[in-house]
C-alpha positions as CSV (number, residue, x, y, z in Angstrom):
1,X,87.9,23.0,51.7
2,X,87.9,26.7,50.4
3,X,90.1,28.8,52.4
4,X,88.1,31.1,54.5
5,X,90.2,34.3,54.5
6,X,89.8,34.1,50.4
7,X,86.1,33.7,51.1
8,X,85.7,36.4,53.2
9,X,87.9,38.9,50.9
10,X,86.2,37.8,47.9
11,X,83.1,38.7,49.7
12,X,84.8,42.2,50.9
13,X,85.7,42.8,47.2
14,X,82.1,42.2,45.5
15,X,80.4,44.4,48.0
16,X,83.2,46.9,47.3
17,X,82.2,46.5,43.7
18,X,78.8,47.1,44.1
19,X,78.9,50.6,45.4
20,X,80.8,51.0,41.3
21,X,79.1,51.3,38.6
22,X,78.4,47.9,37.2
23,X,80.0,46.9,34.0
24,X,80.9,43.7,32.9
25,X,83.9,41.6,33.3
26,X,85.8,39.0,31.0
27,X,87.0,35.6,33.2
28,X,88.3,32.3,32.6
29,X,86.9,31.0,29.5
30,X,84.8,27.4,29.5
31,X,87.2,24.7,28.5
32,X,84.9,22.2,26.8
33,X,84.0,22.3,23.4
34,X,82.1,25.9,22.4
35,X,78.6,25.3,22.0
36,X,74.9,26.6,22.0
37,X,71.7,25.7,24.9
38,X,74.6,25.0,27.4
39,X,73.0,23.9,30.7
40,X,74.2,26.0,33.6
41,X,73.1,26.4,37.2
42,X,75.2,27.0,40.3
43,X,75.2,25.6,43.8
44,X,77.4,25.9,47.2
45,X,79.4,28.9,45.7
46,X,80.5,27.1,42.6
47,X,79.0,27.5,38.5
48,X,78.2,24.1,37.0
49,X,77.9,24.4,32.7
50,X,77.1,20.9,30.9
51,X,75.7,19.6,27.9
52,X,74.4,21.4,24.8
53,X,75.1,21.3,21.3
54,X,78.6,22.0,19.4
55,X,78.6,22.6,15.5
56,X,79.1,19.0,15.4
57,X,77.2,17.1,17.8
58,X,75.4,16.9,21.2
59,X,77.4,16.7,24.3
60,X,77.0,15.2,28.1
61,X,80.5,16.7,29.5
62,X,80.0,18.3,32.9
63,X,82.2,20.8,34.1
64,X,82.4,23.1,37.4
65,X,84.0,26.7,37.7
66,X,85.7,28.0,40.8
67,X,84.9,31.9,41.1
68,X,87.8,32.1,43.8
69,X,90.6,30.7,41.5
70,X,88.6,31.3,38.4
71,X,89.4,28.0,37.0
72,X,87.5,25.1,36.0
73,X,87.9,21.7,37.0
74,X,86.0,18.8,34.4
75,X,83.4,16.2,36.2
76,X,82.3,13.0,35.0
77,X,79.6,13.2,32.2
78,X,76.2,13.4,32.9
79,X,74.5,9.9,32.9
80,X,71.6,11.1,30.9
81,X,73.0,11.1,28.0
82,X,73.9,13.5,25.2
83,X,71.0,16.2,24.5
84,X,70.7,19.9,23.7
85,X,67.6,22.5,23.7
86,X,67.7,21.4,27.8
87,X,67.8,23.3,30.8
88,X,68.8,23.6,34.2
89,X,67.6,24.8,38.0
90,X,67.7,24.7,41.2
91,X,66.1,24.5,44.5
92,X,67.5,24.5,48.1
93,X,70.4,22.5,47.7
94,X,70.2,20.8,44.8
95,X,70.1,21.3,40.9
96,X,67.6,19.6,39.0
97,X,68.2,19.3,34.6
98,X,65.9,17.5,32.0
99,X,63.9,17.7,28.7
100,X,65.9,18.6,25.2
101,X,66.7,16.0,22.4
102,X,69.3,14.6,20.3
103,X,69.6,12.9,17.3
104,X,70.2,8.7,17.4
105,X,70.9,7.6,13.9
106,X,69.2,9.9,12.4
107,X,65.9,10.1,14.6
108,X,65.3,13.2,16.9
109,X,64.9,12.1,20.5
110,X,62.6,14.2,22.9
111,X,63.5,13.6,26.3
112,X,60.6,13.8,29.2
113,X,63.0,13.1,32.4
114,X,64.2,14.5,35.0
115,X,67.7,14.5,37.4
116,X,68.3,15.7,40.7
117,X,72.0,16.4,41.3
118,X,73.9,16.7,44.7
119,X,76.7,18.8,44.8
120,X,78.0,17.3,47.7
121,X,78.5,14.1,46.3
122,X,78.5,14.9,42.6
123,X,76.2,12.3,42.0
124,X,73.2,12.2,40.0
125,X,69.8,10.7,40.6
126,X,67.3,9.9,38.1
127,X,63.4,11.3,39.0
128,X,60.0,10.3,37.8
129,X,59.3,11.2,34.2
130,X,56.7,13.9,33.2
131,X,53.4,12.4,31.7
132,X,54.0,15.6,29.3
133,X,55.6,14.3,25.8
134,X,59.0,15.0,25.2
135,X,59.7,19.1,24.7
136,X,62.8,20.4,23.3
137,X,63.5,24.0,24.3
138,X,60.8,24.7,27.1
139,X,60.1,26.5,30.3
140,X,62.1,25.0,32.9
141,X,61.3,27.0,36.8
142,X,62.1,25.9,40.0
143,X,60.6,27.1,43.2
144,X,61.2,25.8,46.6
145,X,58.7,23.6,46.4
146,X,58.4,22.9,42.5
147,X,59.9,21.8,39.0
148,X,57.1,23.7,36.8
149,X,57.7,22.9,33.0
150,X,55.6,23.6,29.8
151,X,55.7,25.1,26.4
152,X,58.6,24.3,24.4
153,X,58.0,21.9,21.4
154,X,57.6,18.3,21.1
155,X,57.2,15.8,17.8
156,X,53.5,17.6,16.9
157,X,55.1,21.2,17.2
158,X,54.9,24.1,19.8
159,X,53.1,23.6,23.3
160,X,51.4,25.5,25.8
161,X,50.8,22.9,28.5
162,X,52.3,23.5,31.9
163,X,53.5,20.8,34.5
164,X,54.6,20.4,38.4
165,X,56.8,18.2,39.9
166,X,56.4,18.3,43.6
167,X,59.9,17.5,45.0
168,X,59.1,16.1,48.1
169,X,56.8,13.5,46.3
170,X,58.4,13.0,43.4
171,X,54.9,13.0,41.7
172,X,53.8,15.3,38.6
173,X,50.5,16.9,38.0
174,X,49.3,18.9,35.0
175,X,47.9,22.1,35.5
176,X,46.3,25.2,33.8
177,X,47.9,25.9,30.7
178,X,50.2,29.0,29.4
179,X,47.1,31.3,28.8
180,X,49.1,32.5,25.4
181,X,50.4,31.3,21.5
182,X,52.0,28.0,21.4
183,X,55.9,28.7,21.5
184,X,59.6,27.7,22.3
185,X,62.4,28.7,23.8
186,X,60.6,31.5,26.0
187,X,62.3,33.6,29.0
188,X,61.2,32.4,32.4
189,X,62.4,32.8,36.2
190,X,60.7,32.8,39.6
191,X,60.5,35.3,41.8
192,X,59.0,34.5,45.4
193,X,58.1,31.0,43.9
194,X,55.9,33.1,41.3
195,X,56.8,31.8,37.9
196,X,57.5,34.4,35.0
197,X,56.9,32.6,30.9
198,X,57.0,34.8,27.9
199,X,58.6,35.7,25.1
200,X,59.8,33.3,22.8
201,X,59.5,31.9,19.2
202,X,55.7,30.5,17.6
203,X,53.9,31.8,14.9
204,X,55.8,35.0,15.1
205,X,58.6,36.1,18.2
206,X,56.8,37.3,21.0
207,X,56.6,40.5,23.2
208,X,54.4,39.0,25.7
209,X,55.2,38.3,29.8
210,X,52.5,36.3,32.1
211,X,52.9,35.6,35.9
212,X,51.5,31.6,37.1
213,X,49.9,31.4,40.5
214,X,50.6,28.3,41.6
215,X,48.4,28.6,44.8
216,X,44.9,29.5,42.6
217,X,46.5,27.8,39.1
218,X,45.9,30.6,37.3
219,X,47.6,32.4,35.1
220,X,47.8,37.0,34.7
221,X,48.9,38.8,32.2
222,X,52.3,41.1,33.2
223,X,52.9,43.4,30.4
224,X,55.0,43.6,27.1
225,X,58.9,44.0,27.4
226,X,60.1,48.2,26.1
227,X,61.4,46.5,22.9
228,X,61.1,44.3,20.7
229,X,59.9,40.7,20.6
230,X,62.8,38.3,22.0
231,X,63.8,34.7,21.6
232,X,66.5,32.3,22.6
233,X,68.3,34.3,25.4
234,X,68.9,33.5,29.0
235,X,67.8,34.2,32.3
236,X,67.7,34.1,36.0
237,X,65.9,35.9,39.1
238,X,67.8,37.8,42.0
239,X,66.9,39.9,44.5
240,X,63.6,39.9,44.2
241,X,63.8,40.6,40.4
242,X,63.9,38.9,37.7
243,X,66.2,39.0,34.6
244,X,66.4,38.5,30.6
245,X,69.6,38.4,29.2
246,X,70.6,38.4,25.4
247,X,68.9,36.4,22.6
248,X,67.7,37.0,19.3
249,X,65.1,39.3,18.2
250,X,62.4,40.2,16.1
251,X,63.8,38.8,13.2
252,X,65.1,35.5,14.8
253,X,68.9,37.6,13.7
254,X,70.8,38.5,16.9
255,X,69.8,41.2,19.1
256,X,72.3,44.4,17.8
257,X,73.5,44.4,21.1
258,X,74.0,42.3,24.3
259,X,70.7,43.7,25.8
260,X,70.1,42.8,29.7
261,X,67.1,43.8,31.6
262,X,65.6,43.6,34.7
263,X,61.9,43.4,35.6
264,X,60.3,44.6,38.8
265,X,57.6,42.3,40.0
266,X,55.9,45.4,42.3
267,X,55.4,47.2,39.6
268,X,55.0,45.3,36.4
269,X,58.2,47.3,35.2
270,X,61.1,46.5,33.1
271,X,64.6,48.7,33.4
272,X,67.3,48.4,30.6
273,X,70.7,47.3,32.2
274,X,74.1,47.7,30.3
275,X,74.5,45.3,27.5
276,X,77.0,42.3,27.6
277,X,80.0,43.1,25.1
278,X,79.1,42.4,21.3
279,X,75.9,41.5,19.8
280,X,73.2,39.4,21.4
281,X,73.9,35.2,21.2
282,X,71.3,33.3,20.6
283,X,70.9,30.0,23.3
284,X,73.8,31.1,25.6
285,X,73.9,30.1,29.4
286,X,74.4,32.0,32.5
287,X,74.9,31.3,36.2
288,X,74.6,33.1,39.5
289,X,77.4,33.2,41.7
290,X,76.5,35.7,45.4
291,X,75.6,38.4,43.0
292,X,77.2,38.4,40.2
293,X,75.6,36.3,37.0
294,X,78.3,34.9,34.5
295,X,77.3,35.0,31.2
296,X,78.7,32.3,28.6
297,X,78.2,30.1,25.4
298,X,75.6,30.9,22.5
299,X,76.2,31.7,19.0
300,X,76.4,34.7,17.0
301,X,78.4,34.3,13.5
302,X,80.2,31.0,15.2
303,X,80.0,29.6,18.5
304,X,81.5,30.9,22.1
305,X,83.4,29.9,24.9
306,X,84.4,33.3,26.4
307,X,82.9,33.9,29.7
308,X,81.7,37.2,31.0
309,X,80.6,38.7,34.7
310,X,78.4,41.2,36.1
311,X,78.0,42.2,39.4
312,X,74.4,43.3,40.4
313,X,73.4,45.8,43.1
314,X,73.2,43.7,46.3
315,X,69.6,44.0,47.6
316,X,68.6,45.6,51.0
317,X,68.2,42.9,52.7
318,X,71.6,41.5,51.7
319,X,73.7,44.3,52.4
320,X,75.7,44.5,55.5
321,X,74.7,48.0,57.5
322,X,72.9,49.1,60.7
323,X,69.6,50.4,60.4
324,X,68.0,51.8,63.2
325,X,71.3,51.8,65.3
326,X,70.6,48.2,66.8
327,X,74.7,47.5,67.8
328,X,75.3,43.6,67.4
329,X,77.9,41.9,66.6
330,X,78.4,38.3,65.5
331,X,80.9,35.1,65.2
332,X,82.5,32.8,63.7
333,X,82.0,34.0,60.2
334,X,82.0,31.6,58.3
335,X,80.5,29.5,60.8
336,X,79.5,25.3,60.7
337,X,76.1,26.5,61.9
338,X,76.5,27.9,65.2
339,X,76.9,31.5,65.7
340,X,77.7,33.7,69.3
341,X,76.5,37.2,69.1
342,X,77.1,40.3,71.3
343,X,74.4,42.6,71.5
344,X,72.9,45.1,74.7
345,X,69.3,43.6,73.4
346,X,67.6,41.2,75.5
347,X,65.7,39.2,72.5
348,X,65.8,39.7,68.9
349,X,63.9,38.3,66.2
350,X,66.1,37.0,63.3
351,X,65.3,36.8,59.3
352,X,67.1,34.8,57.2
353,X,67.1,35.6,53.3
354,X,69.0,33.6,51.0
355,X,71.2,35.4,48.0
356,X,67.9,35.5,45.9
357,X,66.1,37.8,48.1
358,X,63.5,34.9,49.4
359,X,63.0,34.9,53.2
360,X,63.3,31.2,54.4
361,X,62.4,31.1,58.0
362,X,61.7,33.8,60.9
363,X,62.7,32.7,64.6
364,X,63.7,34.1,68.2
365,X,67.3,34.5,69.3
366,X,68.7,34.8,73.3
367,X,71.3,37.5,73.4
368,X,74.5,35.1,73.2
369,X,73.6,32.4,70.2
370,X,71.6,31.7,67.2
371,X,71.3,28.0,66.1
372,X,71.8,27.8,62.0
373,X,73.2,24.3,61.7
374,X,69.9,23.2,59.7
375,X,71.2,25.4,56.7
376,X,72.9,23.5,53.7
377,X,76.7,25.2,52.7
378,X,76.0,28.5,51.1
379,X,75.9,32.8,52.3
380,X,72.7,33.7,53.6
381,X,71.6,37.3,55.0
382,X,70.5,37.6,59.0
383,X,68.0,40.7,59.6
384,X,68.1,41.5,63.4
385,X,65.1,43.1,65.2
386,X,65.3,44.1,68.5
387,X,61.5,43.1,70.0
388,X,60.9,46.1,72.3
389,X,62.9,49.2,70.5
390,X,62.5,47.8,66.6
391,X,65.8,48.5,66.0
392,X,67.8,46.5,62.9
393,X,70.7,45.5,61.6
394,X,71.5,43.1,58.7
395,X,74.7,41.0,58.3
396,X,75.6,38.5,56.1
397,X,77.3,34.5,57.1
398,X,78.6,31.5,55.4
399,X,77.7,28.5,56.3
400,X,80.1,25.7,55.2
């Protein structure tokens, strides 16, 4: 069990941090084997990177990193065997990685499955298959609901199709395909379980962003990124805004820098952020640990295993001051679920956010408790509101 004090001053130092200006950080490197198109996600506080390709072959080796020691600790491999031009996710508590290919004496294998993988136990857990053929380098987004994938290329060349897996079925559906040019190896994220595709490599690099709605199955048109035309980067959503990280451009040559920016979904607007150290990589990794993104991997004139950090503005709703003037004070933090309060107020209603900015549930609170025991592990944000004055406060918990 992670010591609680290091928790809660690791928590104390990163919103320190954030009220600096940001600028990134070298850390621990990866261990394993440099590579390209690692597969990265994080879950229950910890970075997970597996997988990829090395300059000599595919790989399966799973590893996890501890942001409180910095130090990584190897797993077993992953049971789907060796395969690069893959991807990552997750949703709720668990991670979910498929699709990419390898090479089996001398054939190029296209994978169409898909694994669910639980933290907790470390185990893996192999899901229905997409109808879709099997796609090297495509769209991978999960929402709370959903697995959407598409694009990406399979034996026949790029795609444009665009698939859901429903997670609580474990049942695929095709739906309304990528309104654009055939293409691989796009940027993508969610943001409030809208999915973000664009970008990418086809016919030419593209400039291109579209929004999916998943409740109408239609696709809009976004706008173009303020540069040029990007492939082969990474990404990730936070906050309520989503992210594009490195890559090549243009040219298919790496970017001249590390460029990193970070699109507003309210209004259709993309902001340049300071570049990661050194020239863009092409297929490098990232995860998201509270609110900083680690940034690893790729290749640029050889392959990497350096690992870098930046920590990102904490959002309103996860930042820990009174608004309002309601007075309200809460423990244990971190708490197993449930947590006392002391507040004058009578009865509040509560919001919880996770880290991502995505509110999960609104409910009523007495004065003296509040019942989160139904939350996996993990830091959420709590938004008081006093029902009669309108009053608010937000705080943040761990739940362990």
């Amino acid at each position: 069990m992670i010591n609680s004090f290091k928790i809660i001053t690791t928590l104390s130092l990163v919103l320190c941090c954030s009220c600096l200006s940001a600028q990134w950080t070298q850390v621990a490197s990866f261990p394993g084997a440099p590579r390209h198109h690692p597969i990265t996600f994080s879950l229950n506080g910890f970075g997970y990177v597996m997988a990829g390709s090395s300059d000599t072959e595919d790989l399966q080796d799973l590893y996890k990193y501890d942001p409180i020691a910095d130090s990584w600790t190897q797993l077993p491999d992953f049971p789907g065997g060796q395969r690069g031009f893959s991807y990552g996710v997750t949703s709720g508590d668990k991670a979910y990685v498929g699709f990419g290919a390898t090479r089996i004496n001398e054939t190029t294998i296209r994978y169409f499955d898909l694994w669910e993988f639980d933290a907790d136990s470390e185990a893996w857990t192999q899901l229905a298959d997409c109808p879709c053929s099997g796609r090297r380098h495509p769209a991978l987004v999960a929402t709370s609901t959903h697995i959407y994938v598409g694009l990406g290329g399979d034996s026949q060349g790029n795609q444009n199709d665009w698939w859901a897996y429903e997670i609580a079925t474990d049942t695929w559906e095709q739906k309304a395909d990528f309104p654009s040019r055939e293409r691989h190896h796009p940027y993508y994220f969610a943001i409030d379980d809208i999915p973000y595709v664009g970008f990418g490599h086809g016919a030419a690099i593209y400039n291109d962003f579209y929004s999916y709605d998943p409740s109408s199955d239609e696709w809009s048109y976004v706008n173009f990124i303020p540069s040029q035309g990007r492939v082969a980067g990474t990404q990730f959503s936070y906050g309520g805004k989503g992210y594009a990280l490195s890559g090549d451009g243009d040219t298919h040559e790496n970017l001249p820098t590390g460029e990193f920016w970070e699109f507003d979904p309210s209004n259709k607007s993309w902001t340049r952020l300071e570049p990661h150290p050194g020239i863009g990589r092409w297929a490098p990794g990232n995860f998201l640990i509270e609110n900083q993104v680690f940034f690893l991997g790729g290749e640029t004139d050889f392959l990497h295993n350096d690992m870098w950090t930046y920590t990102l503005e904490f959002v309103s709703n996860t930042t820990e001051a009174q608004t309002e003037g309601l007075e309200l004070a809460m423990s244990p933090n971190p708490s197993s679920g449930m947590i006392f309060l002391e507040t004058q107020e009578s009865e509040l209603t509560v919001e919880v956010f996770g880290l991502d900015g995505k509110l999960l549930y609104t409910k009523k609170a007495v004065r003296t408790q509040l019942d989160l025991s139904s939350l996996p592990s993990g830091s959420y944000s709590i938004r008081f509101t006093d029902n009669t004055s309108n009053k608010q406060v937000t705080k943040q918990v761990i739940i362990k």
